[in-house]
N, C-alpha and C positions, 0 to 999 in steps of 0.2 A: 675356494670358489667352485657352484658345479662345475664338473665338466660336461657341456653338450657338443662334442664332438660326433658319438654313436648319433644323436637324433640327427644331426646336421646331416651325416651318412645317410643314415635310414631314410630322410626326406628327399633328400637328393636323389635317390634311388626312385623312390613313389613319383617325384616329378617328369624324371623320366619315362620311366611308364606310363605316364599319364601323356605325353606331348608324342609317346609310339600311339596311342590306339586313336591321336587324331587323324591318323595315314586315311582312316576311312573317311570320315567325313572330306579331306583332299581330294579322293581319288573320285569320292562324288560328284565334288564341285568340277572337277576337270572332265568328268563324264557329261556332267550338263552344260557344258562353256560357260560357268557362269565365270563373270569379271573379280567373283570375291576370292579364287582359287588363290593366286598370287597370295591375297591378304591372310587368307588359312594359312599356305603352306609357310607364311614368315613367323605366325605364333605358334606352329609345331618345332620349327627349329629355335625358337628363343625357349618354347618351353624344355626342350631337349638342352640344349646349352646349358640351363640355370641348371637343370637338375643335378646334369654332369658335374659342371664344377662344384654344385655346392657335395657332391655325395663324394667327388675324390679332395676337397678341403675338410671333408670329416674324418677320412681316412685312416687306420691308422695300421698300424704293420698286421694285424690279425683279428681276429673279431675280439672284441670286447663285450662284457657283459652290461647288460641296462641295470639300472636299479630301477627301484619302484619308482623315485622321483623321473627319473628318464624316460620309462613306459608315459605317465600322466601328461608329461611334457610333450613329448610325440604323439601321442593321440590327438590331443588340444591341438596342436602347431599342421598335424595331416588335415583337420575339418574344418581348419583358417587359413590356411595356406593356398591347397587346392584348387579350392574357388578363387582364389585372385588369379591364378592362371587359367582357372576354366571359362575367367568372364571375358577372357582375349578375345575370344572368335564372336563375342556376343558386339563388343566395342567396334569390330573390323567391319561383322555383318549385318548390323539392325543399324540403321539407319539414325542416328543423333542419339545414339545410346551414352548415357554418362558413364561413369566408373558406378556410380552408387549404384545404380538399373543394373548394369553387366552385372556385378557383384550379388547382387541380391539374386537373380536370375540363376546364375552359380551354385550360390548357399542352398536354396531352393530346391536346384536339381542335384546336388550333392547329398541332400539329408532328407533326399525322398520327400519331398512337402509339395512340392507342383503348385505353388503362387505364382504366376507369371506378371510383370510389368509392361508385356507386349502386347499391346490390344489387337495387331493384325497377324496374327501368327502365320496365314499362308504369304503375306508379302515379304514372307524371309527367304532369304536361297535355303533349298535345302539341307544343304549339310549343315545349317545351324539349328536347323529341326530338327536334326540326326543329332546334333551335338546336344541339345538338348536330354532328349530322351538314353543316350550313350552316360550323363552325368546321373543321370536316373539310375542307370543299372548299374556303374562301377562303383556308386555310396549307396546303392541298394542293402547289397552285402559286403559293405566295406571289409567289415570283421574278416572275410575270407582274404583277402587279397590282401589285405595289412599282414596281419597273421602268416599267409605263405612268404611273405618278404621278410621278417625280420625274425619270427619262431626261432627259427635255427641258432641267432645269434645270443636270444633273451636268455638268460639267466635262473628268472625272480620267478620262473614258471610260467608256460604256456596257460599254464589254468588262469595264473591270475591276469592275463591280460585280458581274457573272455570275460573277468569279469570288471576289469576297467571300463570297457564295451558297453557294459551293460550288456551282456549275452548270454543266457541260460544255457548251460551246455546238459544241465540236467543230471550230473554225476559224470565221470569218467565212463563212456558208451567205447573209450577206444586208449589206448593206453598213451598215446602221445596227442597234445593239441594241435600237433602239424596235422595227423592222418583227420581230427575232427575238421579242420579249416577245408580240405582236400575235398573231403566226402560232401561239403556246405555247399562248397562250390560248383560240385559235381550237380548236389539235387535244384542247387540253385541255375543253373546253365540247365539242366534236362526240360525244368519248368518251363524253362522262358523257350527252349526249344517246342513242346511240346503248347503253347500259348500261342505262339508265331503260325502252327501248322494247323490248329482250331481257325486263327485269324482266316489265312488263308480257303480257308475252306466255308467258311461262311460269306466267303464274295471281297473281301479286302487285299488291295493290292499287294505285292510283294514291301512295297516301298511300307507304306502306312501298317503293314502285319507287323515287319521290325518294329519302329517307332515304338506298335502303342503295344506291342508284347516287355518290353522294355521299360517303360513306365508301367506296366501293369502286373510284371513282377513284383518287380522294386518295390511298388505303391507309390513310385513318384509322379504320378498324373500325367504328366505333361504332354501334349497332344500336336497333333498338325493341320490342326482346323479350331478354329474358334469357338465352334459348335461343342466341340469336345465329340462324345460317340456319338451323339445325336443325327450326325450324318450318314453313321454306318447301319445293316440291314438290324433287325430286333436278333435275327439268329446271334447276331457277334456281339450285340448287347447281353444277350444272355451268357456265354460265353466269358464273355467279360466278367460278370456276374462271380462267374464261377473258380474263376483262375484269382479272383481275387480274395477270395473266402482261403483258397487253400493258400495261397501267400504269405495269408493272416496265423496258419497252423505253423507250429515248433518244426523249424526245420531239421532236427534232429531226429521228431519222432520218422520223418521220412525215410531217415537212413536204416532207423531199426525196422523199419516197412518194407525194405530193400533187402533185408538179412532174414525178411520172413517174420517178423517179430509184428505182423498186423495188429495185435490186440493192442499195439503201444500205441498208436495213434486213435484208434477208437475210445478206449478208454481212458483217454489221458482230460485230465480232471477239466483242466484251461479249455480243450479244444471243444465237447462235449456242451461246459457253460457258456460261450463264446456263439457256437451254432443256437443253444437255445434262447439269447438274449437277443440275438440278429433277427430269428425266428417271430421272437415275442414282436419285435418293434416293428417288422415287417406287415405283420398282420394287423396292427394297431391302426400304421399309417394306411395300410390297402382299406380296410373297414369303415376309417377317418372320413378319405377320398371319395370310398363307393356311396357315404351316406351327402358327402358337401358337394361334390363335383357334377358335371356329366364329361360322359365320354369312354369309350371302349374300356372295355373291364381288362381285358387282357394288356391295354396298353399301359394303363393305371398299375397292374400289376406288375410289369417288366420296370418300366420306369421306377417306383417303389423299390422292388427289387435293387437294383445295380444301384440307385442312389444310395440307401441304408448302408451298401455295403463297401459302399464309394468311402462314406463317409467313416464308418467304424474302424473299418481298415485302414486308414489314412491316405486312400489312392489319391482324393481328387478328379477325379473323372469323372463328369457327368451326363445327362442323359435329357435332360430337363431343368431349369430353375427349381427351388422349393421353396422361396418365397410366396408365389401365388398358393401353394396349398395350404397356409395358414399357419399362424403360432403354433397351434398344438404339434403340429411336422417340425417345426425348428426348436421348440422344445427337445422333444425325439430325436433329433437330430444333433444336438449340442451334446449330448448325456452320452449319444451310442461314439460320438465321436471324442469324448472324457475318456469313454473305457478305453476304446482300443481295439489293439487284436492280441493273440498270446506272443508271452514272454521269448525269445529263440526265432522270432519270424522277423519279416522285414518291416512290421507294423511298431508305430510309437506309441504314444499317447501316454496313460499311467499302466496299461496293460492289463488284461483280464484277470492274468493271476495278484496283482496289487488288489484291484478293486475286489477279489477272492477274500483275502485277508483281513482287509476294512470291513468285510460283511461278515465274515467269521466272529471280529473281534466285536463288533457290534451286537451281535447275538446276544454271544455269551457277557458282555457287560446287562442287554435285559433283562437277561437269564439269573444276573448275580441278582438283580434288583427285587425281584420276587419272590428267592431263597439266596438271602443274606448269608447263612451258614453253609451252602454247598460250594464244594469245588466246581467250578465251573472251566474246562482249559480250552483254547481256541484250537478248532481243528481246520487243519486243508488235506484233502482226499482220504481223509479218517485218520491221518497221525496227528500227532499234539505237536501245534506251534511252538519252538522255545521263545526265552525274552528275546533275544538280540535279533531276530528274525522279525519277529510284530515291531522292536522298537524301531528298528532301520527300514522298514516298510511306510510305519506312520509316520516318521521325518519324513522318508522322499515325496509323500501325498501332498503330506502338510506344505513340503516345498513349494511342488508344483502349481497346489493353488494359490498361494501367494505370490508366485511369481506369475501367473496369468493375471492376476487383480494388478499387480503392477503394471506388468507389461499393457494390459488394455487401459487403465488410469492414464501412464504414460504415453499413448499414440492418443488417447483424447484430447491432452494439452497440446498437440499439433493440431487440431482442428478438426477433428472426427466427431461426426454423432456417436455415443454409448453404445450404439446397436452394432456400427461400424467395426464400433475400437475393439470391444467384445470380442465377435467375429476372427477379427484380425487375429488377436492374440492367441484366441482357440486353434485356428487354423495355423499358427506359427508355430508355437510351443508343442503343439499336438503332432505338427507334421503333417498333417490334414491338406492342407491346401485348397480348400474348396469355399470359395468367396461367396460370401454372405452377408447383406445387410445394404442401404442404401447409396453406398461408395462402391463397394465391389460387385454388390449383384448382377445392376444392369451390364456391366461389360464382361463380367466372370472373370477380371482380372484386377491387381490391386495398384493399377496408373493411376486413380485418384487421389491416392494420398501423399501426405507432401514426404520432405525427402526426411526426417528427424523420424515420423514415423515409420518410415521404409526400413531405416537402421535398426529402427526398439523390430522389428520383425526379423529382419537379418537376424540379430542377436539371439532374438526367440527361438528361431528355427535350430542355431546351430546349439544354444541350451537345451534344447527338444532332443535332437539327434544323440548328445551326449549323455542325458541320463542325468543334468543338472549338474549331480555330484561329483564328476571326475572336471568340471570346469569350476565351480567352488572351490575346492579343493586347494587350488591355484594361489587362492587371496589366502589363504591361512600362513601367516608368518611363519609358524615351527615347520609348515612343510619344508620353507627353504633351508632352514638352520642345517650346516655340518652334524 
């Protein structure tokens, strides 16, 4: 029989952790007398409690090594587990919140997608707006903080857990995965530092700077106004804008940016195609707008802006509806939120370097068709593709959109319009978070739908976050075989 003992440990440990950093939101609620302090401060100590016990019930006289099955099994069990204890303070503080809403709300802000079930976001006490956008940044860059907890004890290599993750580390830039985790975390915390101090400085309170630097790392959306940024000045819209694009870049190439190694990130193939496709769509829709619409060019353009890249990126945060700007903008807008952002950032979707690949490979297939007799080999950044790289690429594509055609089929026999269901499944699977279609639009949240399709999105989301294949993986019989 396996042994999950180590995971039982390792969880244990992450739960803990997880029920210390709600001290802040506590220390809020008791800064503001609100009446929900009490109710926080009893799910920080339950969630502390569980962790404890269950991380010295795993226990065992010295570390032990994970196997591969153990690694798969702990990553899956950390991005299902978490969220049932991060939906505590949702359950205590929103007002006739179910278990399904809290949960989902969790999942949500856990796997950076920012769907919200809370159509009144300022009628929440504080620190559950804090708590929100807080689940935004610790499954921001989960990979960091998983990785510094359990590295030490893993076995099967620190490499291959980065790529359980689904996380590009891009070759060995550092000779232990601990030092790459450290460094992650470092350029990750400087970002969100240096996002916080833009906030600030564009007219945003100290309070509302955290929050939306924090979703806006991440890419987890989640906001403290219903409006979303629409309420803040255009300076921090643009700003936003911007903190979001580099989000979207390999956070790797940052650290070699930090060692002087600038040309890594300018030149790195993802980050390059990624700005030009952003680029292309940008102009497409401002051009779209200036020739359909009226009204300020310059607004048209900002809004444009930070939406495109709302969406691409997988923030969720928005600026304006795009509904009223027409199919051709939600076209646009489906496709740039497909791709992605690059591989090694906090962005999901299929990722720029996948959709790289399928475009490469697609070439050189037209290319065979024209000259039958030429070698034709697929390239990325001017090297030759091998097989096993195109093959496990075009499975994970092929996965993904069959599992969105499901996942959207399936929330339609709950009672959704097509337009809705669609929508929904983009934004879940993708991470995206940003509501579209005639159920989510009008309110920018997904309280419309019923609770079967709540779950096919739950599901979605945390499929999305995991990269599909390390939660497949699970139902394969020979994985569990001795």
């Amino acid at each position: 029989m396996p042994d999950f003992g180590p995971v039982f440990h390792l969880l244990g440990v992450i739960l803990l952790f997880l029920g210390i950093t709600m001290i802040g939101p506590v220390a809020l609620d008791f800064y503001d007398g609100s009446p929900n302090a009490a109710n926080f401060a009893q799910v920080m100590l339950e969630t502390m409690l569980f962790g404890g016990l269950l991380a010295l019930a795993g226990r065992s006289g010295g570390p032990r090594a994970l196997t591969l099955r153990q690694a798969y099994v702990l990553t899956v069990s950390i991005w299902i587990c978490i969220p049932a204890f991060g939906a505590l303070p949702f359950m205590q503080g929103a007002p006739h919140a179910r278990f399904t809403d809290a949960y989902f709300e969790a999942v949500s802000g856990i796997t950076g997608t920012g769907f919200s079930v809370f159509a009144k976001v300022e009628s929440l006490p504080r620190s559950v707006v804090l708590w929100r956008s807080m689940l935004n940044w610790i499954g921001g860059l989960g990979i960091a903080f998983v990785a510094m907890v359990f590295l030490p004890v893993m076995r099967i290599g620190g490499m291959r857990y980065f790529q359980i993750e689904g996380f590009d580390t891009f070759g060995k830039i550092m000779p232990r995965a601990k030092d790459i985790a450290r460094s992650l975390l470092e350029v990750y915390s400087i970002l969100s530092l240096a996002c916080m101090m833009a906030y600030l400085l564009c007219g945003l309170s100290f309070y509302d700077a955290v929050v939306h630097a924090m979703s806006t790392i991440s890419m987890g959306g989640f906001a403290s106004h219903d409006a979303s940024f629409a309420v803040f000045p255009p300076a921090a819209q643009y700003a936003g804008t911007v903190f979001m694009l580099l989000s979207a870049m390999p956070f790797v190439r940052f650290i070699q940016l930090a060692r002087g190694q600038g040309k890594a990130l300018w030149f790195d193939v993802q980050v390059r195609a990624m700005l030009r496709w952003y680029a292309c769509a940008v102009v497409l829709v401002i051009i779209y707008r200036l020739w359909r619409d009226t009204g300020s060019s310059e607004q048209i353009i900002r809004e444009t802006a930070f939406n495109i890249a709302s969406m691409m990126t997988g923030t969720g945060l928005a600026v304006a509806p795009i509904e009223p700007w027409g199919s051709f903008v939600m076209v646009v807008a489906f496709i740039v939120g497909m791709i992605g952002g690059c591989t090694g950032s906090t962005s999901a979707a299929l990722s720029v370097f996948r959709v790289q690949v399928v475009l490469s490979v697609m070439k050189s297939a037209i290319q065979q068709m024209y000259a039958p007799h030429r070698v034709v080999q697929p390239r990325y950044g001017g090297k030759p593709l091998d097989e096993n790289t195109i093959g496990s690429l075009m499975q994970y594509v092929t996965a993904y959109i069959m599992t969105l055609g499901i996942c959207a089929v399936l929330i339609s026999l709950d009672g959704a319009d097509m337009t809705s269901a669609l929508f929904a499944a983009w934004g879940a699977l993708g991470n995206i978070g940003y509501a579209i279609g005639p159920i989510g639009g009008p309110t920018g949240t997904m309280v419309g739908f019923g609770t079967s399709a709540t779950w096919i999105m739950t599901a979605a989301m945390l499929l999305g976050r995991l990269g599909l294949m390390a939660f497949f993986v699970l139902f394969l019989p020979r994985f569990w075989r001795d």
